[in-house]
N, C-alpha and C positions, 0 to 999 in steps of 0.2 A: 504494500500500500504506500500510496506518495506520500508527503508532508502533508501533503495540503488536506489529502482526504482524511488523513490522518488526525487533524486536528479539525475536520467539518464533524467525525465521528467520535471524539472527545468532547467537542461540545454538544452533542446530541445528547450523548450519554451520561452528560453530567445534568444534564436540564432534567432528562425520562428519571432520573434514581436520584434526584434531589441531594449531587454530591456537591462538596466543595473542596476544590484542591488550593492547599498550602505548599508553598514552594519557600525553599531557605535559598538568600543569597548567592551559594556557592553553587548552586544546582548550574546547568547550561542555560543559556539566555532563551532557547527554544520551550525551554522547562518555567521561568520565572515567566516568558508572555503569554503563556496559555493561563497561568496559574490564577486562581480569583483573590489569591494575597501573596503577598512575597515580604519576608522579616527575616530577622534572628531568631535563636532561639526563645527567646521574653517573648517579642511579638506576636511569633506563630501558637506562643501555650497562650500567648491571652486571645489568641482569635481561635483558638477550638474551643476555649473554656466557653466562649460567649457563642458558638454556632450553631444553626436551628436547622442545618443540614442533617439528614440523615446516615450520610456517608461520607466519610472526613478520607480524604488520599492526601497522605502525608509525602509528598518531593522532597527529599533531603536525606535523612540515616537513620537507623533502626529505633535508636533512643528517641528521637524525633515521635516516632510513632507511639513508641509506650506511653510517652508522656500525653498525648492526645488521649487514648485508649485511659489511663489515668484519668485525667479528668471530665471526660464523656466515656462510663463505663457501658453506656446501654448503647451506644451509637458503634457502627461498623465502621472500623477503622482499617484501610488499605496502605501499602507499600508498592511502588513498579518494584522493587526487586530486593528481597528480604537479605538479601546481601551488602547491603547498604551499610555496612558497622561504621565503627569510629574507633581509630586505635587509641585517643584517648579513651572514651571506655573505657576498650579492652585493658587497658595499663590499671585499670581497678578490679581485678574479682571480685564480685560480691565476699565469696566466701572469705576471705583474707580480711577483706576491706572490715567485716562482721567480729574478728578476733583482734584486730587490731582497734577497731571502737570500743570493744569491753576490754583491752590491757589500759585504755585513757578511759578511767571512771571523771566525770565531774565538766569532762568538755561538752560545749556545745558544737555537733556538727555541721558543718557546712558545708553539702556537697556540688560542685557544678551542675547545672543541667546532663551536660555531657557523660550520663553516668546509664548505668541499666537501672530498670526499676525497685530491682533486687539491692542494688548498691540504696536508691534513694529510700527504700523501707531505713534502715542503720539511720539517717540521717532526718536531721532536727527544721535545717531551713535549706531549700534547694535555693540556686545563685545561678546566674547569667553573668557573660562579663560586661552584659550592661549595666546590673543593677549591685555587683558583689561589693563593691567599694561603698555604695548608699547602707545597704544588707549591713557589713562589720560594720562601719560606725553608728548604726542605730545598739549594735550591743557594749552594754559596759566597759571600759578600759580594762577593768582587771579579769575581765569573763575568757577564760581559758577554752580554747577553740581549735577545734581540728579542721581543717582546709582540705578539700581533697576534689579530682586527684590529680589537678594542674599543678606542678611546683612552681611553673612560670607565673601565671596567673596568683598564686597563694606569694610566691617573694615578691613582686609587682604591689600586691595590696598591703602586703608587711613593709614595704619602705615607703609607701605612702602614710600609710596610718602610723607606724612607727609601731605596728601592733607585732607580736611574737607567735602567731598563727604555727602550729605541729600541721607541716604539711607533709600528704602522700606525692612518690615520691612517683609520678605520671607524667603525660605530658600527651601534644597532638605533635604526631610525624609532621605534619604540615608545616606548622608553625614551628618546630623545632632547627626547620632547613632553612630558616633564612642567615645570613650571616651579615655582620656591619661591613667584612671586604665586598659586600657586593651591590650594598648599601653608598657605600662611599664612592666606590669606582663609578655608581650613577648618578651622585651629588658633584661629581665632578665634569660630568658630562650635563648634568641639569642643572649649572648652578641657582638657578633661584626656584629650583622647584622644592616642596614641602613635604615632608615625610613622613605618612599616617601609616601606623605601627599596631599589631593587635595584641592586648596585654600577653597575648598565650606563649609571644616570643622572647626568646631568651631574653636576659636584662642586659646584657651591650647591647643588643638591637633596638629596646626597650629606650634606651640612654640615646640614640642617637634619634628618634621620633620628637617632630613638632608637635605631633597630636596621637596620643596612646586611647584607645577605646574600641569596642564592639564594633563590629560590622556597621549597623546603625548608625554608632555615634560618626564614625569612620566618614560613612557616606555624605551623612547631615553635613558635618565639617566641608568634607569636599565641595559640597554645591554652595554651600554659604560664603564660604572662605573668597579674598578678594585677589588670592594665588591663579595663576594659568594653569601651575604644573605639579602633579602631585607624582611622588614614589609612592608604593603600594604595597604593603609589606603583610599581607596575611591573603587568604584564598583567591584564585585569579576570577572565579566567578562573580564578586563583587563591582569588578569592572563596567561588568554588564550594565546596573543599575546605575551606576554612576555617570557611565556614557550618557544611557539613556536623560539622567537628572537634569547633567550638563557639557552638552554635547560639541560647547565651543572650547573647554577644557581637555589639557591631557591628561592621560592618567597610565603611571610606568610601571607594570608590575615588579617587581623583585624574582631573581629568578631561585630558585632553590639551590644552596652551596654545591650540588653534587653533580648541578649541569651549569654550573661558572662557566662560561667560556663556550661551552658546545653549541655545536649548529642545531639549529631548528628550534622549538617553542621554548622559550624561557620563561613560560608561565611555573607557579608552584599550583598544584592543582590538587585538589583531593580526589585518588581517584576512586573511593565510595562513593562521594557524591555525583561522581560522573556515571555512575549504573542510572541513575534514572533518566528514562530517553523518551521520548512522543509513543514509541512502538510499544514500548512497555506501560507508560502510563494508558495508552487506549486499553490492552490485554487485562489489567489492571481494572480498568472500571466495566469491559464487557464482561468479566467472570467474575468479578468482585472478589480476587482474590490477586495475591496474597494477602491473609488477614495479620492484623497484630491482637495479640493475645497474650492478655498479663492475667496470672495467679490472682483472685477474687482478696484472697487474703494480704496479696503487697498493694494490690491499688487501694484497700482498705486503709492499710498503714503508710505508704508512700505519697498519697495523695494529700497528706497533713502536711508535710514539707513545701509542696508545690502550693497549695494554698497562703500555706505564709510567706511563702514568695511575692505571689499576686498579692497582696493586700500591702507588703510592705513595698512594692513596686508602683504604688499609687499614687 
């Protein structure tokens, strides 16, 4: 099947079965223009929490979907392709992550979104890297706190708040591959361009960002900012939106340390989130499947965390 009819028959399909598809920034730009919302993680959990769809197709990775299915346990909740992980996640087993919270009696948890659902049952307040920094400092100075399982993201908000956060010791492949030499070698080729940075990166990368923040904030910046030229230093699918925002603006991704120099795309790309495609998302909403499916008993207790998320996010 073409594109085109491709996406005449995903809009059919979403109309006849009253879906609504969420797409995360990083997804492909064919993925975010069909999509009837496009965020970060915050965004996307506050627009399933509030959806009057019947069927939620989650674009983006696995956890993505739990946390949908989470917070609308009676609504059918879809994946184009259940393969969609996130190796941050993956860097938390539940099970570990569960022995390692009861050896810290007395902390309060704080786990990213970017977690399974099984990891958010253990934990007290789930976080975005849009709202985590708001999140810590609404608690106590002296309130002892576990961070998991970005170490970037948890040292990032420990030398901002000046807080002492016991972080797990994780991370995203993605954001891990950027490097300042590759950073620097394009501020010297852009010199007045600005360099927006996503906390989940190391902290020399971190140190060399005009503007550190979520996807989101990331973007907002870009279109508001009175800069022609930004460096791009977290997933290349954001680009998309940002073209789109502002489209008389450049915008230079960062290429990942380990194709410095190499011929051909110098994008850093998730490629989970490149599994979801038009072909898959139709397949997707004609079978209604692959479904996401969480334990009655963790959306029971994981759904406490994501609430006070959303409330303290307001």
């Amino acid at each position: 099947m073409d594109k085109l009819k491709l996406i005449e028959e995903i809009n059919r399909l979403r109309k006849e079965k009253n879906a609504v598809i969420l797409a995360h920034y990083y997804t492909i730009g064919e993925i975010q223009d069909i999509a009837d919302f496009v965020g970060d993680s915050l965004a996307l959990a506050q627009q399933a929490a509030r959806s009057t769809a019947d069927i939620i197709v989650m674009c983006g990775v696995h956890f993505m979907g739990e946390t949908c299915k989470i917070l609308c346990p009676q609504k059918k909740v879809l994946v184009p392709d259940l393969e969609s992980g996130c190796s941050l996640a993956d860097s938390c087993p539940a099970d570990e992550f569960g022995k390692f919270v009861k050896a810290h009696p007395g902390y309060t948890v704080l786990s990213y979104v970017n977690t399974t659902a099984a990891v958010k049952y253990y934990t007290d307040i789930v976080v975005t890297s849009g709202n985590a920094l708001k999140i810590v400092n609404s608690l106590p100075k002296d309130q002892k706190i576990i961070f998991a399982p970005d170490r970037n993201l948890g040292s990032y908000i420990n030398a901002v708040t000046g807080r002492d956060m016991l972080l797990w010791d994780g991370a995203c492949h993605v954001h891990e591959q950027f490097s300042t030499q590759a950073i620097l070698k394009l501020k010297a080729e852009y010199p007045n361009a600005k360099v927006l940075v996503h906390p989940e990166c190391k902290r020399p990368v971190v140190l060399l960002a005009d503007k550190v923040g979520s996807t989101a904030v990331l973007l907002k910046y870009a279109v508001e900012d009175d800069c022609q030229e930004f460096i791009v230093a977290t997933e290349s699918g954001i680009l998309h939106e940002m073209k789109q925002q502002a489209p008389n603006k450049t915008f230079i991704p960062v290429p990942p340390e380990a194709t410095e120099g190499s011929v051909g795309c110098s994008c850093n790309e998730c490629a989970y989130m490149r599994l979801n495609t038009l072909e898959k998302l139709y397949n997707c909403l004609k079978n209604e499947a692959p479904q996401i499916e969480v334990d009655p008993n963790i959306i029971e207790r994981a759904k406490l965390p994501i609430d006070r998320m959303l409330e303290l996010s307001k």
